[in-house]
C-alpha positions as CSV (number, residue, x, y, z in Angstrom):
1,X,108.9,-11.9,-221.2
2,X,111.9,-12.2,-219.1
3,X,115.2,-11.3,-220.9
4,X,114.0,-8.8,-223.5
5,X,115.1,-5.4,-222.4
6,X,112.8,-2.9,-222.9
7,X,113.5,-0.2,-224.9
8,X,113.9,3.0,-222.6
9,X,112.0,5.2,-225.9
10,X,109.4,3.0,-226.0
11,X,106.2,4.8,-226.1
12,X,108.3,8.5,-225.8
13,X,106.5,9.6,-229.4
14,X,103.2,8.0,-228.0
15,X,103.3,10.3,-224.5
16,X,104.5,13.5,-226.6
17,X,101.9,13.0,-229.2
18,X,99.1,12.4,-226.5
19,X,100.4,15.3,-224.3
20,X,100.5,18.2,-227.1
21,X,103.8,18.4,-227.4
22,X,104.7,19.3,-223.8
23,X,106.3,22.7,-223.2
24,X,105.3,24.2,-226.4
25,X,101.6,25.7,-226.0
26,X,101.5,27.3,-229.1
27,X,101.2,23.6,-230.9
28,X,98.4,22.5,-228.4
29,X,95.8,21.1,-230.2
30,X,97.7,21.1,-233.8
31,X,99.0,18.9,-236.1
32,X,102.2,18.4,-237.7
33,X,103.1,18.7,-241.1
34,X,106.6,18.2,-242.5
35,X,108.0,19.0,-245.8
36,X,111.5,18.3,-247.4
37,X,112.8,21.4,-249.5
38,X,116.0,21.4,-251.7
39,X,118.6,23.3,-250.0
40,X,118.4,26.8,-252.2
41,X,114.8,27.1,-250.8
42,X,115.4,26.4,-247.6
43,X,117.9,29.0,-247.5
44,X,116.0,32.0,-249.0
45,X,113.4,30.9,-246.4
46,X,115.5,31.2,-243.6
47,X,117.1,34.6,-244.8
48,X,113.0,35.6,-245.6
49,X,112.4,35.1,-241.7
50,X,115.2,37.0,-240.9
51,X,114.4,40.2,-243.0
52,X,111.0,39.9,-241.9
53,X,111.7,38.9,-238.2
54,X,109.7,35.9,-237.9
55,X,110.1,32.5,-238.2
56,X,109.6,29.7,-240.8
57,X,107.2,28.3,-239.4
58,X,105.1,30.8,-239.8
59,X,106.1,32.0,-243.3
60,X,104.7,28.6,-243.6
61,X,101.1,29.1,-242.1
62,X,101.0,32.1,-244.3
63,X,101.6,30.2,-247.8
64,X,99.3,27.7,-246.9
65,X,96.8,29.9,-245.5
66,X,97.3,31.9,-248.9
67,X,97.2,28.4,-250.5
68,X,94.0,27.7,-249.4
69,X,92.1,30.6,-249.7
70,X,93.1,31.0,-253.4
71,X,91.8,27.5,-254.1
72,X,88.6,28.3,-251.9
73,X,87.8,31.1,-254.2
74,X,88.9,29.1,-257.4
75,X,86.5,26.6,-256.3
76,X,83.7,29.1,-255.2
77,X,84.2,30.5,-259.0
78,X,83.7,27.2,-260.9
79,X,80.8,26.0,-258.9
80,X,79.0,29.4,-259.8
81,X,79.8,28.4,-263.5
């Protein structure tokens, strides 16, 4: 394939993803998840972190985790119904 210049990013995502995000061991062996928030949210979710000195992304382990252990139980309660 002469005369097609590769693409110096090629495969970058590909390594990073394969790696475990490189540098950062508390995301080995996770996955990603984003989500798009309007603004006010975001905002009260930063200032959250910072009254409760931590970070967003773990005020969003927390909801989720909350998340689904409410629907665990809600599903443990209809299926002894």
């Amino acid at each position: 394939m002469a005369g097609k210049s590769k693409n110096p990013l090629s495969g970058v995502f590909d390594r990073a993803s394969a790696a475990g995000a490189p540098g950062r061991p508390e995301r080995s062996g996770k996955k990603g998840v984003v989500i798009y928030l309007d603004p006010d949210m975001h905002r009260e979710l930063k200032m959250a972190a910072v009254r409760e000195d931590t970070t967003l992304q773990q005020l969003g382990v927390e909801a989720l985790a909350a998340l689904l252990e409410e629907r665990r139980q809600m599903a443990a309660l209809q299926e002894d119904t």
